[in-house]
C-alpha positions, 0 to 999 in steps of 0.5 A: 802548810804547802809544799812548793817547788820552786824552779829557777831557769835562764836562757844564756843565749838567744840562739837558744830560744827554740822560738815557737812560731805558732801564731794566731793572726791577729796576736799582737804583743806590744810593749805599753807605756808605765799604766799601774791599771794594766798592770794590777788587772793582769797581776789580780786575773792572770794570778787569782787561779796560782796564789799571786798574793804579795802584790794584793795589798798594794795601794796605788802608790805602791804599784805607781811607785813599781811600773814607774821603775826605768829598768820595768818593760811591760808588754801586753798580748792581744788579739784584736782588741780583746787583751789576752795576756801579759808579761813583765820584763825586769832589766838589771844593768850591773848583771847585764840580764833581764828577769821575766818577773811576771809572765800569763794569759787570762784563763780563757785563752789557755790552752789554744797555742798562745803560750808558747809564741808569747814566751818565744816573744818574752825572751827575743825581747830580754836579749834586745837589751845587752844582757847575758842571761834570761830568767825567771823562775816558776813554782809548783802552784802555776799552771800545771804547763808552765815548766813544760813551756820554759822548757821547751822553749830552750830554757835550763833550770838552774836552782831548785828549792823546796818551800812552805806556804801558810794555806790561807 
């Protein structure tokens, strides 16, 4: 077994975002029409590295089944044409909010100040729709900065837990 903290955090208001105006030149976050491809790519090589495991056997159908929900925004983050990174905004209308369900960069391009614009990006565009919170949350097996980036970006842990994971 693994140990695992797991944390919860929102963000109530976009006045809150501490946006992180650190931009390459050429990134390029740009909402994508519903393609299971892209998302399983992403899901497989933003995830291989932080045990992103209930997704992998998946057939098609089910992911088919996933992108096609009206209420699932995904977003790519490029530079030029290289794709860099990704993230998955789920709207729940009857809670007026928005989950960040699946937010990375592929391992290349951690580390060179991505990141934190990419997630100030995230959250402006879960405020777009009239919601009251924003949220995600993040474990102790993601990237040793992914906290630190919520965080800092003006997001509050609301709920904490401890759990265990079988170690395949």
């Amino acid at each position: 077994m693994i140990p695992v903290e797991r944390n919860f955090l929102e963000l109530r208001d976009l006045k809150n975002l501490r946006f992180n105006s650190i931009k390459q030149t050429k990134l390029i976050v740009k909402k994508i029409k519903p393609d299971f491809q892209l998302n399983k790519f992403f899901y497989k090589q933003v995830g291989k590295k932080y045990r992103w495991i209930d997704r992998l056997s998946w057939p098609d159908e089910k992911w088919i089944e996933y992108i096609s929900n009206k209420n699932l925004e995904t977003y790519v983050i490029s530079i030029s044409d290289d794709l860099v990174g990704f993230f998955e905004l789920l709207y729940n209308p009857q809670l007026k909010e928005t989950e960040i369900s699946y937010f990375g960069l592929l391992e290349e391009y951690i580390g060179k100040g991505i990141g934190g614009y990419a997630l100030s990006e995230a959250i402006k565009k879960s405020f777009d729709k009239d919601i009251n919170r924003v949220w995600l949350h993040t474990c102790t097996l993601d990237h040793p900065n992914a906290l630190k980036n919520y965080i800092a970006r003006g997001m509050t842990i609301f709920r904490k837990e401890n759990i265990n994971i079988l170690d395949n």
